[in-house]
C-alpha positions in Angstrom: -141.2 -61.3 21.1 -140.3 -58.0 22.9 -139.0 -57.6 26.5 -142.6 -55.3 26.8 -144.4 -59.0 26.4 -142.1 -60.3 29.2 -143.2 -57.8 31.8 -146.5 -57.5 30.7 -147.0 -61.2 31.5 -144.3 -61.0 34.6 -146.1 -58.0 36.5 -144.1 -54.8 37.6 -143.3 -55.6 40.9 -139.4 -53.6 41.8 -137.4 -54.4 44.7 -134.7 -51.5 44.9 -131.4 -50.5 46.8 -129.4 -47.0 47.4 -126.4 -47.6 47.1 -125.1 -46.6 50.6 -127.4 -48.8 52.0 -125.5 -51.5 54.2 -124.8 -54.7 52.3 -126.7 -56.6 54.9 -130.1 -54.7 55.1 -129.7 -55.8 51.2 -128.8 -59.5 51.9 -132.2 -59.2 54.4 -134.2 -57.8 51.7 -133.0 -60.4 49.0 -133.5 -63.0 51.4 -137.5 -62.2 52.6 -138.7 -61.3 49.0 -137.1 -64.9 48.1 -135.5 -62.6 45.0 -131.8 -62.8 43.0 -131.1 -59.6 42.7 -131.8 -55.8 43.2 -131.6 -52.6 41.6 -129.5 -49.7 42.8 -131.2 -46.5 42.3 -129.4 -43.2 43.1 -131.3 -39.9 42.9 -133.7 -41.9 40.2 -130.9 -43.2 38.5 -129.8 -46.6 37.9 -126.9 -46.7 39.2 -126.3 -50.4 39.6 -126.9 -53.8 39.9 -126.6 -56.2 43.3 -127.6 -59.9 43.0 -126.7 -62.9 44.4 -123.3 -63.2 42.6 -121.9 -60.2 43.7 -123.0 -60.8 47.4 -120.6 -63.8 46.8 -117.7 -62.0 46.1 -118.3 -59.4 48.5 -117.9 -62.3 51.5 -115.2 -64.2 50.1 -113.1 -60.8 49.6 -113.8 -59.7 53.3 -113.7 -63.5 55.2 -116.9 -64.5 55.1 -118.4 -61.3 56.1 -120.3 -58.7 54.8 -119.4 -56.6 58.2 -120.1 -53.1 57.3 -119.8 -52.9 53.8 -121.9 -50.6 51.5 -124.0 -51.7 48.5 -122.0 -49.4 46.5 -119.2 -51.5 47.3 -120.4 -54.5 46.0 -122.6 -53.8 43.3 -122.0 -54.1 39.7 -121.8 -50.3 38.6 -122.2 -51.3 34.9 -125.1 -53.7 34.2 -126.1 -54.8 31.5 -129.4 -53.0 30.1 -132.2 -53.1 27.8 -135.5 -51.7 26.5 -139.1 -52.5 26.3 -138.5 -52.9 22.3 -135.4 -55.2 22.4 -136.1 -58.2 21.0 -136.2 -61.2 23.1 -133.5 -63.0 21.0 -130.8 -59.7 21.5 -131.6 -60.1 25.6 -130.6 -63.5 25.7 -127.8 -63.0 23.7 -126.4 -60.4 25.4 -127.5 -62.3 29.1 -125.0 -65.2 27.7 -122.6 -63.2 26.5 -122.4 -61.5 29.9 -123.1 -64.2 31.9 -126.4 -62.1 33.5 -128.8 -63.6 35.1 -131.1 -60.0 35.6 -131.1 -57.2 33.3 -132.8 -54.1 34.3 -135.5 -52.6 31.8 -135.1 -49.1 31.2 -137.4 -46.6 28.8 -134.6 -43.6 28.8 -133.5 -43.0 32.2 -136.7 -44.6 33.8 -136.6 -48.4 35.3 -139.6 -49.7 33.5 -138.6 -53.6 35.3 -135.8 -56.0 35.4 -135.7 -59.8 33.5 -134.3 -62.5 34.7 -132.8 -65.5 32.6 -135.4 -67.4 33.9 -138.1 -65.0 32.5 -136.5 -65.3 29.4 -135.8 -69.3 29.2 -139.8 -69.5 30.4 -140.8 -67.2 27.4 -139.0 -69.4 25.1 -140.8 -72.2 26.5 -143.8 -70.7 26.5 -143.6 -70.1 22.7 -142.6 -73.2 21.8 -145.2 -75.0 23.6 -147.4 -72.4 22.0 -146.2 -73.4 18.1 -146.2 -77.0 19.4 -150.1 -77.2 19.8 -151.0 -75.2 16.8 -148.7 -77.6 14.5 -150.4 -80.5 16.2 -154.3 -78.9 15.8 -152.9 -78.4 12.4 -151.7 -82.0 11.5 -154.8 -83.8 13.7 -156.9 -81.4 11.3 -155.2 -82.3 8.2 -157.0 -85.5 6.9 -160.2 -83.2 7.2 -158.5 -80.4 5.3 -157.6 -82.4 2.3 -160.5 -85.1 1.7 -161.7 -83.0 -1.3 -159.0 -83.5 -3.2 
């Protein structure tokens, strides 16, 4: 299974940031669209990542506050990224290794979508559940299979 399969199934629905946006129009955004995170686009570029975690930090480094802070001051400047082709196993390999949770999608420098670990733990599911009812159509089917021998 590809990342493409993930976001084909998922839709293409982007929620983005700049990153001298203030911290709190982001906080706003995260919290109406009920989302984790948010991508930080610069000029077209990804530039960025800003999800729940690093909301975290940014209050507990400035009291509780996210006062006037910037995106770009919270945001992790070096996500973690993939491709349409990678392989679903790689992604959540690279998502533990990391500790990600969202992983923007890129096709060169364009943002095709971002996966969550959810997305990924669902797909998983999905496909087993999926093998699951072929092995049992299989075995229910067997008697029927096999009576001429």
């Amino acid at each position: 299974m590809k990342v493409s399969d993930i976001l084909r199934v998922k839709g293409n629905t982007l929620y983005t940031v700049t990153p001298d946006e203030p911290l709190s129009q982001a906080v706003d955004v995260m919290s109406e669209k009920d989302i984790g995170s948010l991508v930080v686009m610069e000029h077209g570029d990804l530039v960025g990542m800003l999800t729940f975690r690093e909301v975290i930090q940014a209050l507990q480094k400035n009291g509780g506050s996210v006062g006037t802070m910037l995106v770009r001051k919270a945001m992790d400047d070096a996500p973690l990224t993939c491709t349409l082709e990678t392989d679903m196993d790689e992604v959540r390999r690279m998502m533990l290794n990391r500790h990600a949770r969202y992983m923007p999608v890129m096709d060169k420098r364009m943002l095709m979508g971002v996966v969550s670990f959810y997305d990924v733990a669902k797909a998983v599911v999905d496909s087993q559940n999926f093998e699951n009812k072929l092995l049992k159509a299989y075995i229910r089917d067997w008697p029927e299979q096999n009576q001429s021998v």
